[in-house]
N, C-alpha and C positions, 0 to 999 in steps of 0.2 A: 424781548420784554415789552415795548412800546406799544407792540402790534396788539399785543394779549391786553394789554389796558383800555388799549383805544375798541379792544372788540367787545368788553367787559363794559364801559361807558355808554356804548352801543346797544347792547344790547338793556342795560336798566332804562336807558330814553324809551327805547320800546316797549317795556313793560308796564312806566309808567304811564305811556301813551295811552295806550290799550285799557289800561284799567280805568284811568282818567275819563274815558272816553265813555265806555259800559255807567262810570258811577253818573255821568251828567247823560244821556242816556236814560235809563231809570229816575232821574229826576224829572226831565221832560216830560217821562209818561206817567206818571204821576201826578201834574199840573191841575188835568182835570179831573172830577171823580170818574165821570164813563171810563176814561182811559185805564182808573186804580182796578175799576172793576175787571175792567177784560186783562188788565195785566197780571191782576188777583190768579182771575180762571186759568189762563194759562201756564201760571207758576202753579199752583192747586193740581193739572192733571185735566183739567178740561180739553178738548181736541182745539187745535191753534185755528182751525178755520172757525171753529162755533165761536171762539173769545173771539173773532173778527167781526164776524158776522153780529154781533147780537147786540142789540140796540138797547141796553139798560137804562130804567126809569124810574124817580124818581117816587116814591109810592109817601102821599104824604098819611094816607091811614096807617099804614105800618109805622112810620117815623113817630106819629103819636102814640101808639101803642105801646114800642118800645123805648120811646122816648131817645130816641139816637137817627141821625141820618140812615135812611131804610133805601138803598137801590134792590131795584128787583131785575129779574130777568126773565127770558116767557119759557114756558117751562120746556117747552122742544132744545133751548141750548143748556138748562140745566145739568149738572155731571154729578157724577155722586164720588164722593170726597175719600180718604184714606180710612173713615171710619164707618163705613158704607152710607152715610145720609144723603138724601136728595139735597144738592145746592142749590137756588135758586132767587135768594136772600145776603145782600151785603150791607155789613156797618159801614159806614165812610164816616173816618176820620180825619179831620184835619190838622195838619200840623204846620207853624210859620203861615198861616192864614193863607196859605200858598199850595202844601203840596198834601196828598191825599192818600190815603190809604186804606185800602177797603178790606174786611175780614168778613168771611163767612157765618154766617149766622144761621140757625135754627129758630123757629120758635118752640118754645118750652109750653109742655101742655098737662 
């Protein structure tokens, strides 16, 4: 009976571990917007080397336009998303003036 407890105790440390771990993890990459962006792409579907590789930039004509932080991407790592649209356009959002989160965006025409 002691042995099953102590492996039951054992095993929640590791779970909690692990999960603990993944959620600060995702926080870090999130710190800065580049990072929300490629971290966006790569949960979105984008291929994991092109989220590496691609160097997002700040576009302050877009940002006026739409009135929102505008990161862009060049269009060779762009992917096209769940509802077949080219991506190549992200909101960044901030949240706790700290952590970032970016959403795909279209412009509307």
């Amino acid at each position: 009976m002691m042995k099953t407890t102590k492996i039951k105790i054992r095993i929640k440390r590791i779970i909690y571990t692990v999960v603990s771990l993944i959620l600060i993890l995702g926080l870090l990459i999130t710190v800065f917007p580049k990072n929300a962006v490629r971290a966006t792409m790569a949960i979105e579907g984008a291929p994991f080397s092109a989220a590496l590789k691609c160097n997002p930039k700040y576009s302050q004509s877009n940002s006026k336009a739409f009135k929102a932080t505008i990161y862009t991407i060049p269009l060779k790592y762009s992917f096209t998303d769940m509802n077949g649209f080219k991506v190549s356009m992200f909101d960044v959002r901030s949240y706790l003036w700290v952590f970032h989160i970016a959403y795909p965006t279209q412009p509307e025409f």
